[in-house]
N, C-alpha and C positions, 0 to 999 in steps of 0.2 A: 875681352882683354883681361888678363889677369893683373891685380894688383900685387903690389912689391910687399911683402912684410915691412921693412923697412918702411915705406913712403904708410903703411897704416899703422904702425906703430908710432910714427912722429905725429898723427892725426888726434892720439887717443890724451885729452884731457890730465895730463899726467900730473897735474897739479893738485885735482880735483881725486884722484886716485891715493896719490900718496898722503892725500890728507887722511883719508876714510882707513887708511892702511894701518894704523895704531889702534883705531876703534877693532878692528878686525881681526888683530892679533891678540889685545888683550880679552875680549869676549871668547876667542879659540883658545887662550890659555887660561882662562877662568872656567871654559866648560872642561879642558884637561883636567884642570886640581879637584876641581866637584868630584867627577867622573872617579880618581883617583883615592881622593876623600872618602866616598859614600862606600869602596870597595874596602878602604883600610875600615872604616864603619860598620861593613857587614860581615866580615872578616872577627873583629872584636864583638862584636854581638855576641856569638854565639860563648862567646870562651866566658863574659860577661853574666851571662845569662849561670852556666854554671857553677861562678865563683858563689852568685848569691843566689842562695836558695827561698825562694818564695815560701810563704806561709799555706798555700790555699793553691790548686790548681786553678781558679776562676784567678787569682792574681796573677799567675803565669801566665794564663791566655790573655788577661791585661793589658801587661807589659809589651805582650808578642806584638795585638793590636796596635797598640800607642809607636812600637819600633816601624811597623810597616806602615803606618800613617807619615810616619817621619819620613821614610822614606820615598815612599809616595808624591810627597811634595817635594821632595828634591828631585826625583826624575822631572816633574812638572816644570819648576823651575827650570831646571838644564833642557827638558823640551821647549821649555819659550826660549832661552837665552839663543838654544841653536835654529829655532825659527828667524825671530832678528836678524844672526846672522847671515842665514838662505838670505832673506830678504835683502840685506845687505850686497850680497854678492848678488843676488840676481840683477839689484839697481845698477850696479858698476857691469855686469855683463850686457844690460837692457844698453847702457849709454856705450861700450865699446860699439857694439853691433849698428846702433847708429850711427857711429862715427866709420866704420866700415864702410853701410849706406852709401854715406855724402862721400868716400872714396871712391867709390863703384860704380857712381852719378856724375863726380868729376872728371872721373878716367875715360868713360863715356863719352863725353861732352868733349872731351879732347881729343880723342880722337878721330870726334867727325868735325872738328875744324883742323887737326892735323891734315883729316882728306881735304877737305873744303879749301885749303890753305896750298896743299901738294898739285891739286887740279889750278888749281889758281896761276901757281907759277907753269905747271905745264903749258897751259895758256900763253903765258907772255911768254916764254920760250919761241912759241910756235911762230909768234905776232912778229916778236924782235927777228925771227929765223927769213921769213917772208918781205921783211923791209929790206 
C-alpha cells in the first residue's frame, strides 16, 4: 500500500528539523565565504608575490611554502566543517527514513484491520440477512 506524501510529511519531527535548520545554514554559508575567501586569497597571491620582491630565491621558495601550508589548513578546516555538515544531514535523513518506517508499519497494520474489520461486517450482514 503506498503511503500519502502528505500523511509522511506530517509524521516527520518538524520541530526537531527546523531547529537543526540554522546550524545548517550557517555552517553552508560559512563553507561559501571560506570557499569564496581562500579564491579572492589565491587569486591576490600571486600579484602579491610580484609587488615584492624577495631577496634570495630560498626566501621566495619560503614564502610559496608558508602560502601553501596556509592553505592547506584551510581546505582542512572547510573539509571538516563539510564533514559535520554530511553528518548533519545524514542524522536528519537517518530520522526522516525512520519516521517513513513507522508509516509503512502503520499503513500496514491498517490495513489488515481495515480487512479484519470489512470481513467482520460482511459477517453480520450475512447473520442479520438470515434472521
Amino acid at each position: 500500500m503506498a503511503i500519502s506524501w502528505i500523511t509522511a510529511l506530517k509524521l516527520v519531527p518538524w520541530g526537531d528539523v527546523i531547529e537543526a535548520t540554522p546550524q545548517v545554514v550557517k555552517a553552508a554559508k560559512g563553507l561559501l565565504r571560506k570557499k569564496d575567501a581562500a579564491a579572492e586569497e589565491a587569486a591576490a597571491a600571486p600579484a602579491a608575490s610580484r609587488l615584492s620582491t624577495p631577496h634570495s630565491a630560498g626566501e621566495q621558495a619560503l614564502q610559496l611554502i608558508q602560502s601553501l601550508e596556509g592553505r592547506i589548513r584551510q581546505l582542512e578546516q572547510g573539509q571538516q566543517q563539510s564533514a559535520e555538515l554530511i553528518q548533519q544531514l545524514a542524522e536528519q535523513n537517518a530520522q526522516v527514513i525512520r519516521t517513513v518506517d513507522l508509516l509503512r508499519t502503520g499503513a500496514q497494520r491498517l490495513a489488515w484491520a481495515c480487512a479484519v474489520l470489512g470481513v467482520s461486517v460482511v459477517g453480520l450482514v450475512i447473520a442479520l440477512w438470515r434472521m
